[in-house]
C-alpha positions in Angstrom: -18.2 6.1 -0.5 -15.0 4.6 -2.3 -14.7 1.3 -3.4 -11.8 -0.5 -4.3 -12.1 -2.4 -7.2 -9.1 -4.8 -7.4 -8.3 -6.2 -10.4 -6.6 -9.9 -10.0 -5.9 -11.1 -13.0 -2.5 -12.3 -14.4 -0.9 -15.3 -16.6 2.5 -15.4 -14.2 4.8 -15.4 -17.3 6.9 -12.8 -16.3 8.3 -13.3 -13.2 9.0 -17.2 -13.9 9.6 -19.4 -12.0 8.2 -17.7 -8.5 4.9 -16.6 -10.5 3.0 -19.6 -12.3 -0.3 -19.3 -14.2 -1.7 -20.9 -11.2 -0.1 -19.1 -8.6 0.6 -15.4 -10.4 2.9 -12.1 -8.6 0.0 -10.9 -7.3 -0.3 -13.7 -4.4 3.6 -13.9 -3.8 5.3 -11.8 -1.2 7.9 -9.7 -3.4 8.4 -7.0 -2.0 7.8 -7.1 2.0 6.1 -9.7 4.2 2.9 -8.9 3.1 1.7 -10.5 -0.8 0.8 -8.2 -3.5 -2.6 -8.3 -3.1 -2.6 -8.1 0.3 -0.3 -4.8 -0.3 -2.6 -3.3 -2.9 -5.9 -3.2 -0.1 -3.5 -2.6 3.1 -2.5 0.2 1.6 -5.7 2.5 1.6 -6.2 2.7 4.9 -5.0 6.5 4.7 -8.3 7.2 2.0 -11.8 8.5 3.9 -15.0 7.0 3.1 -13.3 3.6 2.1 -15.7 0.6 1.7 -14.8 -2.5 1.5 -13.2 -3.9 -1.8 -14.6 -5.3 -4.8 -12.1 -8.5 -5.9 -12.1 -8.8 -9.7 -10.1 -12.5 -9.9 -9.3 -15.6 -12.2 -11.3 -18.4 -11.4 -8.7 -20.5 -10.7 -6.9 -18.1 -8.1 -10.6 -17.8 -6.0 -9.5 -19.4 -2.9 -6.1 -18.3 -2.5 -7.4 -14.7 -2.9 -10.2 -15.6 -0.3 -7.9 -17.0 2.2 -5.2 -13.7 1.3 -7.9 -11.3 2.5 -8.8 -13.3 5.5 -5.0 -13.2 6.4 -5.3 -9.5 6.8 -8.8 -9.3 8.4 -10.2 -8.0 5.1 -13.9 -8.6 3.8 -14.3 -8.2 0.2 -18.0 -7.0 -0.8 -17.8 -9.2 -3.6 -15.0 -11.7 -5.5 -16.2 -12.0 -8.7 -15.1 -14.7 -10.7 -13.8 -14.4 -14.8 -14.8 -17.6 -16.3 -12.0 -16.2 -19.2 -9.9 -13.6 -18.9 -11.3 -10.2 -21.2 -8.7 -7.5 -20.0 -9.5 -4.3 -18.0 -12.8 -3.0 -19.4 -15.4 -5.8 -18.8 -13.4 -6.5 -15.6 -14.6 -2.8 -14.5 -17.7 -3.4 -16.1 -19.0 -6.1 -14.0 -17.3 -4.7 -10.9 -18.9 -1.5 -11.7 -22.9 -2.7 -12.4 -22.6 -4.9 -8.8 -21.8 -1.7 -7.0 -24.7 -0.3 -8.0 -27.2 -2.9 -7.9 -28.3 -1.6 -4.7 -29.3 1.3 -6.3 -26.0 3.5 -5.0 -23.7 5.0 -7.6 -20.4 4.8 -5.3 -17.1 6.1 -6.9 -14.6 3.8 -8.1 -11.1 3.1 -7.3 -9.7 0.6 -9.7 -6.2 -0.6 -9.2 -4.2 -3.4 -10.2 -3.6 -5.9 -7.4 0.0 -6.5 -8.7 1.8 -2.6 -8.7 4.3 -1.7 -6.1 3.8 1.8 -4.2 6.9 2.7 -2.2 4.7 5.9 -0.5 1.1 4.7 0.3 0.4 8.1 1.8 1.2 10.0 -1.6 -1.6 7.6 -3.2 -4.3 8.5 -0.2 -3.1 12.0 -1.4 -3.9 11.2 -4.7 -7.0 9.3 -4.4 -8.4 12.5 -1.9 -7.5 15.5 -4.2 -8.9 13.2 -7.1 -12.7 12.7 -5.4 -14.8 15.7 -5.9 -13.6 15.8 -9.8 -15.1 11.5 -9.9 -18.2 13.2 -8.0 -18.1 16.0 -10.3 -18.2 12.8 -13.4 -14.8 12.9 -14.5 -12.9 9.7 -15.4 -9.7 10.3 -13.8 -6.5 8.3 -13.9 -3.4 8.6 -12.1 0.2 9.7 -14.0 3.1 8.8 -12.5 5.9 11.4 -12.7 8.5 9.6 -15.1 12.2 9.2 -13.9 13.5 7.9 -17.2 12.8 7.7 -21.0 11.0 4.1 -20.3 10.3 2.8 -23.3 7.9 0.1 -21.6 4.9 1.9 -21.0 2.7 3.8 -22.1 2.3 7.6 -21.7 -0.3 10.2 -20.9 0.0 13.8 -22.1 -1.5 16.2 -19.6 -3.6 19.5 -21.3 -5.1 21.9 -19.3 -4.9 22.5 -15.9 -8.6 21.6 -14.2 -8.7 23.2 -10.6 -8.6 21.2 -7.6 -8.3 22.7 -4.7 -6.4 26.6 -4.0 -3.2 27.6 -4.5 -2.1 27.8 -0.8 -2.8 24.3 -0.7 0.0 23.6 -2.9 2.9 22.0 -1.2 4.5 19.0 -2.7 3.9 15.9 -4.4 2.3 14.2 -1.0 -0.8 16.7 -1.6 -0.9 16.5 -5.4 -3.9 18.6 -5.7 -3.3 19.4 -9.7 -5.0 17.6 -12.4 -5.3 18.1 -16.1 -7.5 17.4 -18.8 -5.9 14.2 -20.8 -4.5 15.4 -24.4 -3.9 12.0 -25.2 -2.9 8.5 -24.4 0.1 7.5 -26.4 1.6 3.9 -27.1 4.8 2.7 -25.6 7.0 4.6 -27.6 11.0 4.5 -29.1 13.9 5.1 -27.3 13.9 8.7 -29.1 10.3 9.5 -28.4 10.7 8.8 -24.8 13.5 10.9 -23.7 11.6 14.5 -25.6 8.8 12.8 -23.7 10.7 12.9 -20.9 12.0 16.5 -21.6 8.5 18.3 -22.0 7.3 17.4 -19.0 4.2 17.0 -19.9 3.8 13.3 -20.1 3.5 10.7 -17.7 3.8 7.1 -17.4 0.4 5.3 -17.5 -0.3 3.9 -14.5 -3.2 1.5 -15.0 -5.0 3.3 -11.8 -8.5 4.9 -12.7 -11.7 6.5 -10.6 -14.4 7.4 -11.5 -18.4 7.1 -10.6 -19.4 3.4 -11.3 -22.6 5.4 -13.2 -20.0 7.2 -15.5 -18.0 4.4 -16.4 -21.0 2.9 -17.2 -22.5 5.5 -19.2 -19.1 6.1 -21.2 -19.3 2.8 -22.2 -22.3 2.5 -23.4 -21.3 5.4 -25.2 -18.2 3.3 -26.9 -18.5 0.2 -26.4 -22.3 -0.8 -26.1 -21.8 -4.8 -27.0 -18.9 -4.8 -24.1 -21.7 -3.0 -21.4 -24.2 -5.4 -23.0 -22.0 -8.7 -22.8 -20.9 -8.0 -18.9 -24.4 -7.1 -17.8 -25.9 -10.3 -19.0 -23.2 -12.5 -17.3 -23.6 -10.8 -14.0 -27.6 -11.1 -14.3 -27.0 -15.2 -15.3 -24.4 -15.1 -12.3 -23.9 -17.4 -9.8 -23.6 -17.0 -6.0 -20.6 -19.8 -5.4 -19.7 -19.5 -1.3 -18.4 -15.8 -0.8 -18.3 -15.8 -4.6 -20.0 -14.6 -7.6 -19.3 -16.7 -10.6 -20.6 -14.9 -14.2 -21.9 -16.8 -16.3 -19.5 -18.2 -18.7 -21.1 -17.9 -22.0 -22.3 -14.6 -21.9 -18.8 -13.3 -20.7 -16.8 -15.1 -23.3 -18.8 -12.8 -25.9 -17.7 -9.5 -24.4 -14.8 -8.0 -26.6 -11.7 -7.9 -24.5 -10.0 -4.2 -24.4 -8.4 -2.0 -21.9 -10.0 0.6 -19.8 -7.6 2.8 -22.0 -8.8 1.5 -25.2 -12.9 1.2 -24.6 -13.1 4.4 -22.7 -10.4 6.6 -21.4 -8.6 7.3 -24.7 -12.7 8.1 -26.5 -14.3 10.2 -24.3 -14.3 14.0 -23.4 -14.2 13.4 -19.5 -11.0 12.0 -18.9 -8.6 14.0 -16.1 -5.1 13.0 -15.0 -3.6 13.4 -11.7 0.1 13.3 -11.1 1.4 10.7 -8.8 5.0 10.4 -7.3 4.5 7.5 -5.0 7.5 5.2 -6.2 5.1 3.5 -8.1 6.4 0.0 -10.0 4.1 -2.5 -12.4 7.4 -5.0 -11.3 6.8 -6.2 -15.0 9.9 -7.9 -15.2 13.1 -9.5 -13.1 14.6 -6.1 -13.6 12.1 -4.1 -12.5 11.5 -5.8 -9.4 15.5 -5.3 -8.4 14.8 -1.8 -8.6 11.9 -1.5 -5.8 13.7 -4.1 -3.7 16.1 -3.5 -0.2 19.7 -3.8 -1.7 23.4 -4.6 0.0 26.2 -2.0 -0.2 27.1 -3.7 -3.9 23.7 -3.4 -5.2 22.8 -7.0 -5.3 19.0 -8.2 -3.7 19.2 -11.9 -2.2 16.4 -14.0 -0.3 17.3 -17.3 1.0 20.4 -19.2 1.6 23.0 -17.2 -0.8 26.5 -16.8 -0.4 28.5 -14.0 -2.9 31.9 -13.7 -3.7 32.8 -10.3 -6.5 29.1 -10.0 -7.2 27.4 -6.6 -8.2 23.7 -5.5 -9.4 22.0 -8.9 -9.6 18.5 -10.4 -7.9 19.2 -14.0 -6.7 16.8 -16.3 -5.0 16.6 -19.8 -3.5 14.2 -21.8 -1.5 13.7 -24.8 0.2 16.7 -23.9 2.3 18.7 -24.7 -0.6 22.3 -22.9 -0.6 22.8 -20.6 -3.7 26.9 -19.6 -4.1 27.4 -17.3 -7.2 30.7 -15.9 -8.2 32.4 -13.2 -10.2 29.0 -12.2 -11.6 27.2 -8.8 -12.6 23.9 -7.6 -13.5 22.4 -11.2 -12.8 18.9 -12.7 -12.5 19.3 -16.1 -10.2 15.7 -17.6 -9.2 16.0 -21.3 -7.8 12.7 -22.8 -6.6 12.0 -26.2 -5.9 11.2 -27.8 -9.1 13.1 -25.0 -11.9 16.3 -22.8 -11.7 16.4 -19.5 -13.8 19.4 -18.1 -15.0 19.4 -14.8 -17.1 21.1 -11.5 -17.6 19.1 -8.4 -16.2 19.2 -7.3 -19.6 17.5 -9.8 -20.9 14.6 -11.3 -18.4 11.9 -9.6 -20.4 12.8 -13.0 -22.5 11.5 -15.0 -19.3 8.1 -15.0 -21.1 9.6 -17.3 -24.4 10.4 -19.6 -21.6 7.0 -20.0 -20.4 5.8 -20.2 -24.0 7.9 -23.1 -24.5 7.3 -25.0 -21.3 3.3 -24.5 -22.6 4.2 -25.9 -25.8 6.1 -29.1 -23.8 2.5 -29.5 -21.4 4.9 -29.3 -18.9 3.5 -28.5 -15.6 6.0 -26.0 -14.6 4.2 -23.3 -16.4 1.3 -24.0 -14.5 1.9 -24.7 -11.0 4.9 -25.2 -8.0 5.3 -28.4 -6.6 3.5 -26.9 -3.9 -0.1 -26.8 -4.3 -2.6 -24.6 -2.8 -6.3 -25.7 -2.1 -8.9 -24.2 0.1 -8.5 -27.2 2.4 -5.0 -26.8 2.9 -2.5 -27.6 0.5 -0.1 -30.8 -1.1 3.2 -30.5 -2.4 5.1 -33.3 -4.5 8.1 -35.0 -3.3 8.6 -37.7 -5.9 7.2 -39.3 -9.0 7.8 -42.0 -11.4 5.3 -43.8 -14.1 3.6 -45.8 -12.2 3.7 -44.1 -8.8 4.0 -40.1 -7.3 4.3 -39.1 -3.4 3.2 -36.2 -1.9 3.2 -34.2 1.4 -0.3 -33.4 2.4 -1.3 -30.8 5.0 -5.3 -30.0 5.6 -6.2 -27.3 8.2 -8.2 -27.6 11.3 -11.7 -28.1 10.0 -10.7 -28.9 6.4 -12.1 -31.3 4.4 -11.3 -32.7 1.2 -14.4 -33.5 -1.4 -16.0 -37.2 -0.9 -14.3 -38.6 -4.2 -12.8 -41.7 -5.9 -10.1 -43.0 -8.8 -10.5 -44.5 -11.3 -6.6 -45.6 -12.1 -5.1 -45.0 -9.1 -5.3 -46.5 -5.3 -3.9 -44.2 -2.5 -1.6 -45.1 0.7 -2.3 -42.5 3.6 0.7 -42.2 6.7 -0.4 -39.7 9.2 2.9 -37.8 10.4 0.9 -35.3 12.3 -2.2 -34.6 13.7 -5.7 -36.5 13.8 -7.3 -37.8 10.1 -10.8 -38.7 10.4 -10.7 -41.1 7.0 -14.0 -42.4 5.1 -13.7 -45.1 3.0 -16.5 -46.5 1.9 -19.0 -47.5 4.6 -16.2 -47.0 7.0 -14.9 -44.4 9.1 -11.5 -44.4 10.8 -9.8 -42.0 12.8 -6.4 -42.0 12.7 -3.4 -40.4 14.7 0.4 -40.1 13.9 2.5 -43.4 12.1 -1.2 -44.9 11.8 -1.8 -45.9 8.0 -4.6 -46.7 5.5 -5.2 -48.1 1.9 -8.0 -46.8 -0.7 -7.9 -48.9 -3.1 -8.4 -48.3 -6.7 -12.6 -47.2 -7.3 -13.5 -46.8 -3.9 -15.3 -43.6 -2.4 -13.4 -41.4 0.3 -12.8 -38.3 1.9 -10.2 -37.1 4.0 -11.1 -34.6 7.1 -9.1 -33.0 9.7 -11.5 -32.9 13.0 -8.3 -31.6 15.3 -6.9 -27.9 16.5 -3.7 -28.8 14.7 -2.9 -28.8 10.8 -3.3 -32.4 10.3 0.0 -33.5 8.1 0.2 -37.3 6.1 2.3 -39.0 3.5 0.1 -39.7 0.3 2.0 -42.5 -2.2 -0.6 -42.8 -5.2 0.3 -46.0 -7.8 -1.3 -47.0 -10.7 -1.6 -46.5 -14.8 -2.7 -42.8 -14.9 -1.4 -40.4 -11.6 -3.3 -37.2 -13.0 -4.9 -34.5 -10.9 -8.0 -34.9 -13.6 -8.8 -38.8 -12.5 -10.9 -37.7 -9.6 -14.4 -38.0 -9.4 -16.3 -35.5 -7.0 -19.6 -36.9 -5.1 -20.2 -33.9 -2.7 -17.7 -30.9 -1.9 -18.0 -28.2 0.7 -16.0 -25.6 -1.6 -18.2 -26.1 -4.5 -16.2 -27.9 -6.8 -18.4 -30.8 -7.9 
């Protein structure tokens, strides 16, 4: 048995302003019609004995990833739920001690919800040739075969060759049925560095993919990192069961050290193996980087939306909201317009994106947080307009959703169904309530907002008052678990 364990995490700093820190790459659609996410677990259907996935996610991000996997008719086994984010290694950690708490020792496919792989079936390759070494208890990561002297990641130099099949297997890259012992893991090196890198060939870029056993991960790190195996295990014993979730417990996770897999394990012990992968494989760290992986026109320029080009070569631009973009005489652009921010950068430079972000944090501006465009398990809201004293919004609850019984403390609401059927509680009273029908909560009284219908149920929501913050809501009951 494989099990995917799909790590979700992500602060949505780097591809500003599509990714927010509440709405990260990994749940956008980049690259095709699928999202990231959804792209990281379609793609193993090639891979024998798969089980279904272990989710590794921000607590923040639970419901969209929920809802994600639903889209595609997926089941997780488990979304487990980082109070605080600790990097790779307690991520695995946890994933690792609730696959076996049934008493199996399953092997584990860890893997980054947020990579682009342009060949899937090279991967199931991959992940085939690399299963009897996990059985066998190696630690096994995947090295992609470098196509330039990248001085953005890091490296793994291959040693000796470990057998893996027989010769006559050998074909190509699609059955990649070599591994290696690992010399070493190296940091992201110079420009100068890279390209001898490069030339040896005996490096490859670090791909952030692992397997192993989940008992030899777990061994190894008691091995290296005892107060990390220590800190996880406690927070998943003091878990919560949250809906389809499992929520650690927050203090006893917030002592783990946070380190990479590379760092608490892979680059200590004696066990790890590399397998070569060429599967077009892309972290899309960056504006750049996500040009390269994407369909271009016959002058190398990627659009999505409503763009028209005149003398334009090498550039990614992007608008929304059927908004028209028109560039002109440009080259090697980065053009991103969404509904609330506009970025505007040289390809060269969009690694910078991320001192944007740290300066809208700085500000408290919500930008770095969130879209205008809202996403809750209910449904979702997106603001139209907003003043001091007053914001509108466009609400939209799906069939059967229901917002938590609630009230305000500085604000009263005005609610104008547009489309559907609102069954409204307010107070002691219910109402039902079909298109250009109207209500008033005022200021301090209990409600809850439900959609009974077969039909998304769509209103106009104009809040007034002193203080218009998504904090100044009181929950009574909630069928998501938010109270």
């Amino acid at each position: 048995m494989i099990i995917p364990v799909v790590l979700s995490g992500g602060s949505g700093s780097r591809l500003w302003p599509l990714s927010r820190e509440l709405y990260p790459k990994q749940l956008l659609p980049l690259v095709g019609n699928l999202t990231m996410l959804q792209e990281t677990v379609d793609r193993l259907k090639g891979v024998a004995e798969l089980s279904a996935p272990l989710v590794v996610s921000n607590d923040q991000h639970r419901f969209m990833v929920a809802q994600q996997l639903a889209d595609i008719n997926q089941t997780a086994q488990a979304i487990i739920l980082e109070p605080v984010g600790r990097n790779t290694a307690p991520a695995v950690a946890v994933a690792a001690l609730q696959a076996r708490m049934n008493g199996d020792d399953p092997v584990l496919l860890v893997l980054p919800a947020d990579h682009v792989i342009g060949n899937p079936q090279a991967l199931c390759a991959a992940v085939s040739a690399a299963y009897p070494l996990a059985l066998a208890g190696s630690l096994i990561t995947f090295g992609v075969l470098p196509t330039a002297a990248e001085t953005g990641y890091g490296y793994i130099k291959a040693g000796k060759e470990l057998c893996v099949g027989s010769k006559e297997q050998r074909t190509d890259h699609i059955l990649p049925i070599t591994a290696y012992h690992v010399d070493c893991f190296v940091e992201k090196p110079d420009r100068a560095t890279a390209e001898g890198y490069l030339q040896s060939g005996d490096y490859y870029w670090n791909s952030g993919m692992f397997m192993f056993k989940a008992s030899r991960y777990l061994e190894e790190l008691q091995r290296f990192a005892p107060a990390m195996l220590a800190a996880s295990q406690e927070s998943l014993e003091k878990a919560q069961s949250d809906l389809d979730f499992v929520r650690l417990d927050a203090e006893s996770f917030a002592r783990c050290p946070a380190d990479s897999i590379d760092y608490a394990v892979m680059e200590k012990t004696d066990a790890a193996a590399v397998i070569p992968l060429d599967a077009g494989w892309s972290d899309v760290g960056s504006w750049s980087a996500l040009w390269e992986v994407c369909p271009k026109d016959a002058r190398c320029n990627v659009t999505n939306g409503d763009v028209l080009l005149h003398d334009v070569d090498n550039s990614y631009l992007h608008t929304e909201d059927g908004r028209l973009l028109a560039v002109i005489g440009m080259d090697d652009l980065i053009v991103v317009n969404t509904a609330d921010a506009v970025l505007v950068t040289k390809k060269e430079r969009c690694q910078e994106v991320k001192e944007i972000v740290a300066l809208l944090k700085r500000a408290n501006r919500d930008e770095a947080l969130a879209h205008r465009k809202v996403y809750r398990p209910w449904g979702n809201y997106e603001a139209i307009d907003r003043s001091d004293r007053f914001q509108v919004k466009r609400i939209t609850v799906k069939p059967g959703g229901t917002l938590s019984q609630q009230m305000h403390h500085h604000r009263a609401e005005h609610w104008i169904v547009v489309k559907g059927t609102a069954r409204i509680t307010k107070g002691d009273e219910v109402l039902m309530l079909s298109e250009n029908q109207s209500t008033y909560i005022p200021l301090g009284v209990t409600h809850r907002l439900e959609n009974p219908g077969k039909i998304d149920l769509e209103l106009i929501e104009v809040q007034s008052g002193s203080y218009l913050g998504e904090d100044d809501i009181v929950r009574f009951e909630d069928h998501y678990g938010r109270c």
